[in-house]
Each structure stands twice: as C-alpha cells, then as structure tokens.
C-alpha positions in Angstrom: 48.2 42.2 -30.7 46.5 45.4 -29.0 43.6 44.9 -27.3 41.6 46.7 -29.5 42.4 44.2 -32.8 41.4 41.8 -30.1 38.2 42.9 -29.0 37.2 43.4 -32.6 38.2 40.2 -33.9 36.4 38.3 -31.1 33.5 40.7 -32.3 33.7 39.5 -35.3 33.7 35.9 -34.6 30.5 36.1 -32.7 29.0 37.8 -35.0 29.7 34.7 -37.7 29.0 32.5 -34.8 25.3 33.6 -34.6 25.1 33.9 -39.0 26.5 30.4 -38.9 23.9 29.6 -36.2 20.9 31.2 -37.6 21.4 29.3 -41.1 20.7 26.0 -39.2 17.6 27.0 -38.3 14.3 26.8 -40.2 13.3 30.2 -39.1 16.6 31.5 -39.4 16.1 32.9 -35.4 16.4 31.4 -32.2 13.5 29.9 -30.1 11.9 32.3 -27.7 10.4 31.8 -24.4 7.0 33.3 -26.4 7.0 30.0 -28.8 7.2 27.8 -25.8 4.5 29.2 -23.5 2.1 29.9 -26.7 3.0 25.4 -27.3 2.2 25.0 -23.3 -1.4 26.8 -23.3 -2.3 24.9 -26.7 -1.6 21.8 -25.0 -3.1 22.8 -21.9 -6.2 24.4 -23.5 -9.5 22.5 -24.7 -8.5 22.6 -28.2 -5.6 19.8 -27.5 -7.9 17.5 -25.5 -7.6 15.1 -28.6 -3.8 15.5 -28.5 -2.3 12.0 -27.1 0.7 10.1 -26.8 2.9 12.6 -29.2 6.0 14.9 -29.2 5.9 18.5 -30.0 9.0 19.8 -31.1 9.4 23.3 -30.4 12.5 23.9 -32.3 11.7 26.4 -35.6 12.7 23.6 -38.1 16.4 23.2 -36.9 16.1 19.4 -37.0 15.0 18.2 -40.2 13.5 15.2 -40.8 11.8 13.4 -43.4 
C-alpha cells in the first residue's frame, strides 16, 4: 500500500474516531480547560458558599444518569 493510501486512510479513521466520539457526548464537543476554570471560580466564589458535601461533574452530559 503507498504511503499516500496510508496516510489518508489513517486520516480517515481519526476523523470517524472524533464523529464516533463527539456522539457520546451531551454537547457533542469535548470538555475545555474554559468549562473547568469557569466550575473552579463558581465554587470558589461567594455564590457557592451554600454548596456542601457534593460532586460536580464537569463532563458535558457524556455520562448519563437517571
């Protein structure tokens, strides 16, 4: 196979890879570094003083649960 038909088919499976990946997620994109810090200062911030004793998923609705 040349390297070319390679290169393209492994192109290819990424690009499935990351379609495949995205439909598992609720927001159909990946977490960024923006969605945790903006969860950090909430929690850090006077509005969560009330907050306690719970787990915030950052995750974009990739884990469902009921």
């Amino acid at each position: 196979m040349p390297i070319y038909s390679m290169a393209k088919a492994a192109i290819n499976s990424l690009t499935h890879a990351r379609a495949a990946f995205r439909l598992n997620i609720g927001l159909s994109r990946p977490c960024r570094p923006e969605d945790v810090a903006a969860s950090v200062v909430f929690l850090a911030s006077d509005r969560a003083g009330f907050v306690t004793g719970t787990n915030l998923r950052v995750e974009g609705g990739s884990v469902s649960t009921l």
